[in-house]
N, C-alpha and C positions, 0 to 999 in steps of 0.2 A: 807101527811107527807113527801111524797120524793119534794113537789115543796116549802114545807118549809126549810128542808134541801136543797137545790141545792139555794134557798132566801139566809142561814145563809153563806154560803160557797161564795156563791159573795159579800155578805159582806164583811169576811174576806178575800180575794184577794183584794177588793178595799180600806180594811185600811192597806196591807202588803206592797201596791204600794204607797199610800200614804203616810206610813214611812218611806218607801223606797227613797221617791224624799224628804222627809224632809230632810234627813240625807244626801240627795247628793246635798242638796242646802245648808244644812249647811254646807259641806267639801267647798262645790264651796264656800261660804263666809269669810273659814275662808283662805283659798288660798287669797283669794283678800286681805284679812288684812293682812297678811303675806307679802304678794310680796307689798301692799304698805309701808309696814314698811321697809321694806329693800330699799326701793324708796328712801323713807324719809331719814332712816339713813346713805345712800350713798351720798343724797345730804348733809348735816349735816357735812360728812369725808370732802366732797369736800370743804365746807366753811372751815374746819380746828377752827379755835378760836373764829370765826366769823369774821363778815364784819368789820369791826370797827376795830379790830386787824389787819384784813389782811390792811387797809388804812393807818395805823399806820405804817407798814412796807416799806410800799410804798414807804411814807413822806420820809423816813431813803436813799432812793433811794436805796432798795431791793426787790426783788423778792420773791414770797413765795416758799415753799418748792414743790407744784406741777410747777409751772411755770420754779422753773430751771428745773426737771425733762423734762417738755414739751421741751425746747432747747436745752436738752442735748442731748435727743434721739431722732431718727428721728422718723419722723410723724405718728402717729400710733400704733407704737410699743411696747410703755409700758404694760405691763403686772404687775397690781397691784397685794400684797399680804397681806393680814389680815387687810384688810381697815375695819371690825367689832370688832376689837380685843381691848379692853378696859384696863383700869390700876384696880386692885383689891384691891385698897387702901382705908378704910376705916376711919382712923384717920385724925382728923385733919377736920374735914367739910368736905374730900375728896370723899365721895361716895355720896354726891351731885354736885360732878363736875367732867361727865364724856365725854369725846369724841370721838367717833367712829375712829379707829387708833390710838389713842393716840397722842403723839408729832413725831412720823416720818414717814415718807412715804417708803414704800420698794417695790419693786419689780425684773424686769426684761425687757430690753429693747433692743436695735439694734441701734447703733453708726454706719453711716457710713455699715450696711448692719449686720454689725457684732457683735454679743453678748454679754453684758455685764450688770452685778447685780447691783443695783443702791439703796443707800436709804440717803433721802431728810430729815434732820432735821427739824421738824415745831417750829419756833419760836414762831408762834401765840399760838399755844399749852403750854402753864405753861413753856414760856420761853424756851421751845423745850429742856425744864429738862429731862432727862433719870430715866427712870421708869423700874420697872421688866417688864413690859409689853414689852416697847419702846428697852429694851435690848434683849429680845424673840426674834424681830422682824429682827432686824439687824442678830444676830446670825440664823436664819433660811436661810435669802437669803444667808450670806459668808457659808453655811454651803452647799447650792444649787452650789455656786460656784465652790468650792473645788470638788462634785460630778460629775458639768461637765465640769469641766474647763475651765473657764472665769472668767475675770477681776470684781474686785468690787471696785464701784467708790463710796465714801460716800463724800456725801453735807453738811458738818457741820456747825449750827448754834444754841447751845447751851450753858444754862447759867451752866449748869454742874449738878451733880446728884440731883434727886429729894430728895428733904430733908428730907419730909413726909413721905417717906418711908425708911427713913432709911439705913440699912446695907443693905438693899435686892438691892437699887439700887448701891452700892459698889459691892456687887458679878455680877450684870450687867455687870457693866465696866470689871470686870476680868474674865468673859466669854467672851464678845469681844478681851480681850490682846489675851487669848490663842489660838480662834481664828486667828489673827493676826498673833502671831505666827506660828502657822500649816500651816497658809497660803504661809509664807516670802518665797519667791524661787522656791513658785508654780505655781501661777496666782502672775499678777499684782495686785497691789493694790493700790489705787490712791486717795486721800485725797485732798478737799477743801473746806478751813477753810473762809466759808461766813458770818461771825457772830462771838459772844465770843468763847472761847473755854479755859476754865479755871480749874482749880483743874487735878483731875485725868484722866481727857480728854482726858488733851494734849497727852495723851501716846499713845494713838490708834493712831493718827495722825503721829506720832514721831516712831513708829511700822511700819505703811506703806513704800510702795517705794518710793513716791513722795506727796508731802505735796506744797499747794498751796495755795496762801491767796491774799484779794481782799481789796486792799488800802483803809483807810480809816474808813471801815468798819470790819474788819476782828482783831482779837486780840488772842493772844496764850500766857498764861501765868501758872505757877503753883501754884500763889498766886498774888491776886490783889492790887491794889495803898493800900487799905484801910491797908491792912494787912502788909503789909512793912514800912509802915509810924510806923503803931504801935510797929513792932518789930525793926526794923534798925533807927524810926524816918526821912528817906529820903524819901522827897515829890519827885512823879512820876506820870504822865500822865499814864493810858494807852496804848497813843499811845508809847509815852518812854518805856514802858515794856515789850512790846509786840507786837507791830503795825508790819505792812507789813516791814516796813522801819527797824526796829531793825530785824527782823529774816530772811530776805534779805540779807541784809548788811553787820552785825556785827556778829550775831548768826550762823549763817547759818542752822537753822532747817528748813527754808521754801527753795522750789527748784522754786520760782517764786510770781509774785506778779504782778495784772493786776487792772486797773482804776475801772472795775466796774465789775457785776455779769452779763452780759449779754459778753462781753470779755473776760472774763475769762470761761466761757462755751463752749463759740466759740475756745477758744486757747487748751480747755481741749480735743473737737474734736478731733482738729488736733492732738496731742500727742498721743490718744488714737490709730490712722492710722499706727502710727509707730510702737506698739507694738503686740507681740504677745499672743495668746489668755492664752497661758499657758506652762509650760518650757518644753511640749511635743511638740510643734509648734516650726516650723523653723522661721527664722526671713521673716518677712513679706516682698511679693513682690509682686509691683503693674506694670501695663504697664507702661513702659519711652517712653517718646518721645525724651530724651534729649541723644544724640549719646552716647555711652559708650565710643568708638574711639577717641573722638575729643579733640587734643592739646589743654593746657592753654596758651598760649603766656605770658601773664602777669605773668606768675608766674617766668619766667625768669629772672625777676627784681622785683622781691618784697624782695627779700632779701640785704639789703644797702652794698654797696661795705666796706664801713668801717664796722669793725666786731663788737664795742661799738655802732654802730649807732642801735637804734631801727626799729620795724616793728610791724604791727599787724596781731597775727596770723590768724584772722579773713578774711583776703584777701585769706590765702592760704586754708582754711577750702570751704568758699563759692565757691571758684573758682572750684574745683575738683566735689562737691556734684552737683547731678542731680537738674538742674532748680535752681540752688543756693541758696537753701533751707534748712535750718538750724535748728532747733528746738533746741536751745540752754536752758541747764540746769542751777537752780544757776549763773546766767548773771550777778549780780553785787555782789557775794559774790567769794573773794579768785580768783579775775581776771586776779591773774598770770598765772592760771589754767583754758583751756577754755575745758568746756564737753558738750556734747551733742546728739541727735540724726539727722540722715540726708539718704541719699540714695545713692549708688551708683548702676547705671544700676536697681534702680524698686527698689533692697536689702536695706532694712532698716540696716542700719549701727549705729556703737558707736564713737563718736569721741571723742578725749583727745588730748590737746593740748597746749606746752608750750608758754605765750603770752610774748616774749621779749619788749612789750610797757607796761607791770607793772611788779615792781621790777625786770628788764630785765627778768624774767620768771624765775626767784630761784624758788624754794620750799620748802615749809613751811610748818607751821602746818596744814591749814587751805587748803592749796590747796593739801597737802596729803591724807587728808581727805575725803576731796571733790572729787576728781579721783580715791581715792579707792572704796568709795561706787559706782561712778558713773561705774566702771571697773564689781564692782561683782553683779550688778543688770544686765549687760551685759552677764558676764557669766554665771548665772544664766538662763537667756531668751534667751541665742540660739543665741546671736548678735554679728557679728564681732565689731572685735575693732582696728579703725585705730589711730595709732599714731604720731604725728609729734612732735619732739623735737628739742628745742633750751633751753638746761639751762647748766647755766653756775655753779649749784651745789647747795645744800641748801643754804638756807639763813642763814648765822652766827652772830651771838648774842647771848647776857645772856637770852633775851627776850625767844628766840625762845628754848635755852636749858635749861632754868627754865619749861620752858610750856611742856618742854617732845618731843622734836623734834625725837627725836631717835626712839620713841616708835609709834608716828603717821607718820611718815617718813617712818616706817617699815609695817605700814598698806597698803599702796600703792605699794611699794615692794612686799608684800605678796599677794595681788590681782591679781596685774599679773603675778604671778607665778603660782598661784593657776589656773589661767585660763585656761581654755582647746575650748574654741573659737576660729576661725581662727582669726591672731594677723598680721596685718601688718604696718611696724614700718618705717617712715620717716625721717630721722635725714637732717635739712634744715641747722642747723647752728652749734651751740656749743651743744657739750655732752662731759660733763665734768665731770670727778669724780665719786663718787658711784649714782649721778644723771643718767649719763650714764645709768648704770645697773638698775635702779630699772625702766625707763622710755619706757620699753618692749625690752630690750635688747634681741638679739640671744642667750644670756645664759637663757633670764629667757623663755625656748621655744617659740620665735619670728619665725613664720612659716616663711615671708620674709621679710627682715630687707632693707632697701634702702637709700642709702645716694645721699647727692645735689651734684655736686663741690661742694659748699662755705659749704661743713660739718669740722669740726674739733671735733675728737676723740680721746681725752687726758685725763690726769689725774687731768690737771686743766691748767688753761690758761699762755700764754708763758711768761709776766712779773713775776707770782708769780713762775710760775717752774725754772725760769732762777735766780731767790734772793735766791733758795734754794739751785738751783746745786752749783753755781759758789758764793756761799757767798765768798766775799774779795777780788775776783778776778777785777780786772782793766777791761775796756773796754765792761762791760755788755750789753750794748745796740748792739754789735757786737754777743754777744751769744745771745741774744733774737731772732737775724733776723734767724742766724743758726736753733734756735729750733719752731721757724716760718715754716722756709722751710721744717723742720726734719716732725713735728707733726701737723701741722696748715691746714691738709688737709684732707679727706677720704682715703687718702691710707692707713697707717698703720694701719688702720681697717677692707680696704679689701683685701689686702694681707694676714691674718688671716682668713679669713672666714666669718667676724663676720659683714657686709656686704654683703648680695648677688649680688649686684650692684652699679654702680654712677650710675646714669638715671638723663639727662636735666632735670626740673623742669616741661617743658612743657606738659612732658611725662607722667607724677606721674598720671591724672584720667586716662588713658589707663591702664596701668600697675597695677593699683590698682584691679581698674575693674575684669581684665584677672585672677590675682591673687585670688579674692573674687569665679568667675567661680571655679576654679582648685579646691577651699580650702572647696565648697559646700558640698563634702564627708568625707569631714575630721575626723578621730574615732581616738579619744584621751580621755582614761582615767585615775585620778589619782588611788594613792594605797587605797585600802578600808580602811576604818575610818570612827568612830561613826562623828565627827567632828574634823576640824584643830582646833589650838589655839592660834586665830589671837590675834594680841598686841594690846587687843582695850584699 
């Protein structure tokens, strides 16, 4: 009896081990089908629409939405997020066409060492339409953003909400605005428009701080040729409605426009170097090689002996910045007005600029606009802001006070005031009128204000102020010279104060420089408010 017991008992040990390895051969099995599904379905993300779509894109001379990702950021660095995450749409024959990530790519990567949240529109994907999914997705990384503060750069190329779904992709788009929103004045936010961008889109793009588009190929509209034809009856292109060329130009919604997508990734780089990670970050400083110390010679003569003779302000911006280096904003829109970013000594700087070689540098609507925003994206991110002025007063016409000049004229005034940046202000030629003031005058807290010789600081130039004093009077071209020699010069501005210097021309990148040092501690703040109530 005991050796048939001690028989039944190794039995049973040798079917409890044998259960034993079935069940851990079937875990090991199903591990293996698991990790190869994930194999599979990662490869699957990566093809995006498929091969055929992605060739398709090619043909268009585009890149797809991993491939700008790979140029944008440097080697290695991307950090994918929800590359399994699917659309939940079942109408419409849609839950037999699904894609592992849907239409956009998101993550996290390293520009140049340093961090920023990235997501890549897939075109090849149902036209890189925005899905609740594909709106998840975006909103998770700006949502990463905001948590550690870094910039988010989106890659758009889409035909606009998915249809199929409905309202759901409508509250997409409006969790990205508000988004957007919470974002504006905290982290950068930086937009390029690689592909369509039509209907309710456009607004994310037009929300950001910098909107960029890629000739050609690129298009921003809020209603397309089909649909204007129908209601206005006027035939338009595309490119007419929307292209690089109209929101450059004419529009001014885009801050740039480059030949192709591999250009415009390379130039997005570099802009990115210049800014800071987030409005708790001082403005960015890298090593100079280029002397902080060292005179401009040239700039001694870049201003024309005759005071109606033109110049480009352009000479006097390059000359002063480190390795003459420019990162110019908005370059062919409102060219009276030059903005931009640049370096002095390492410090990323904001430049503003009046250009006496278009419409001798007035200001207008368009370049008020344009220097206001370019001012409060400044003082929002920590960035000085140097100024050089030559205007000879807004620009007058019905044109310009039909269009509201008072009211956009007054947005640039109120930027720099509002500003609490270090501010230093160069007057080269003419400052005239309430141009003067609103161009970072010492009233509107200008921490050093510095004028050329060849400055004149008046209330307007000496032919009109001499028809006004001396109406009737004989011999006027005799009082002109008089209020030439009276006003036609920097003193009666630094005899006031309002001036802290004449300084050579030569001088200005030393003294700039020096000033930027001194101004690096600067604590200035305005009186507490929910918000101002800027005249937009």
């Amino acid at each position: 009896m005991a050796t048939s017991w001690r028989a039944l008992q190794n039995i049973s040990t040798f079917i409890r081990r044998l259960d034993s390895n079935f069940v851990r051969w079937q875990s090991t099995a199903h591990n293996l089908a698991v990790k190869k599904k994930i194999d599979v379905t990662r490869q699957q993300a990566y093809l995006g629409g498929g091969q055929s779509r992605i060739d398709a894109q090619h043909k268009k001379g585009k890149l797809t939405a991993r491939e700008r990702i790979d140029l944008l950021c440097d080697p290695g660095s991307f950090v994918e997020y929800d590359m399994f995450m699917e659309h939940d749409c079942t109408d419409f024959g849609m839950d037999q066409q699904k894609y592992p990530g849907d239409s956009v790519v998101t993550g996290r990567g390293r520009i140049n060492g340093r961090i920023a949240f990235v997501f890549s529109q897939d075109f090849t994907v149902f036209g890189g339409s925005l899905s609740t999914a594909h709106a998840k997705k975006i909103c998770k990384v700006m949502d990463q953003a905001m948590l550690v503060g870094a910039p988010v750069i989106g890659l758009n190329d889409s035909g606009g909400a998915r249809i199929q779904e409905g309202i759901g992709s409508l509250a997409g788009y409006a969790d990205i605005f508000q988004r957007n929103v919470m974002s504006s004045g905290v982290i950068p936010q930086i937009s390029m428009i690689m592909g369509p961008c039509a209907g309710g889109a456009v607004y994310s793009p037009a929300l950001t701080d910098f909107t960029f588009m890629v000739k050609d190929s690129s298009y921003l509209f809020i209603t397309g040729p089909n649909v204007v034809k129908e209601v206005t009856n006027e035939e338009v292109t595309q490119e007419e409605l929307g292209g690089a060329k109209t929101h450059n130009v004419i529009s001014g919604v885009a801050h740039g426009a480059f030949e192709n997508d591999l250009e415009a990734l390379m130039r997005l780089r570099d802009l990115f170097g210049y800014l800071p990670l987030s409005n708790k970050d001082p403005s960015p400083v890298r090593p100079c090689h280029d002397p902080w110390d060292r005179d401009v010679p040239s700039l001694d003569t870049v201003v024309p002996l005759e005071t109606t003779a033109a110049y480009d302000i352009h000479d006097v911006i390059s000359g002063i910045l480190d390795e003459n280096e420019f990162f110019e904003i908005q370059p062919a829109h409102a060219k009276n007005i030059v903005v931009g970013f640049g370096r002095m000594n390492g410090r990323t700087v904001g430049i503003v600029g009046n250009n006496p070689k278009v419409a001798a540098g007035c200001l207008d609507i368009d370049s008020s606009v344009k220097a206001g925003r370019f001012v409060r994206f400044c003082d929002a991110f920590n960035i000085p802001i140097i100024t050089f002025v030559d205007v000879p007063g807004f620009l007058p016409g019905t044109a310009q006070e039909y269009g509201g000049i008072i009211r956009h004229g007054a947005k640039l005034l109120y930027a720099f005031a509002e500003a609490t940046v270090p501010k230093v202000t160069v007057i080269t030629r003419k400052a005239y009128g309430g141009a003067y003031d609103v161009m970072s005058s010492k009233h509107l807290r200008g921490d050093t204000n510095y004028a050329w010789p060849t400055a004149e600081v008046a209330v307007m130039g000496a032919k009109g102020a001499v028809q006004i004093i001396f109406r009737g009077h004989e011999n006027q071209q005799k009082e002109e010279q008089i209020y030439i020699e009276k006003f036609a010069n920097p003193f009666p501005a630094a005899v006031r104060g309002f001036v802290d210097d004449i300084i050579e021309p030569r001088e200005t990148r030393r003294r700039i420089c020096h000033d930027l040092e001194v101004l690096a501690s600067k604590q200035l703040t305005n009186p507490w408010k929910k918000h101002g109530n800027i005249p937009l």
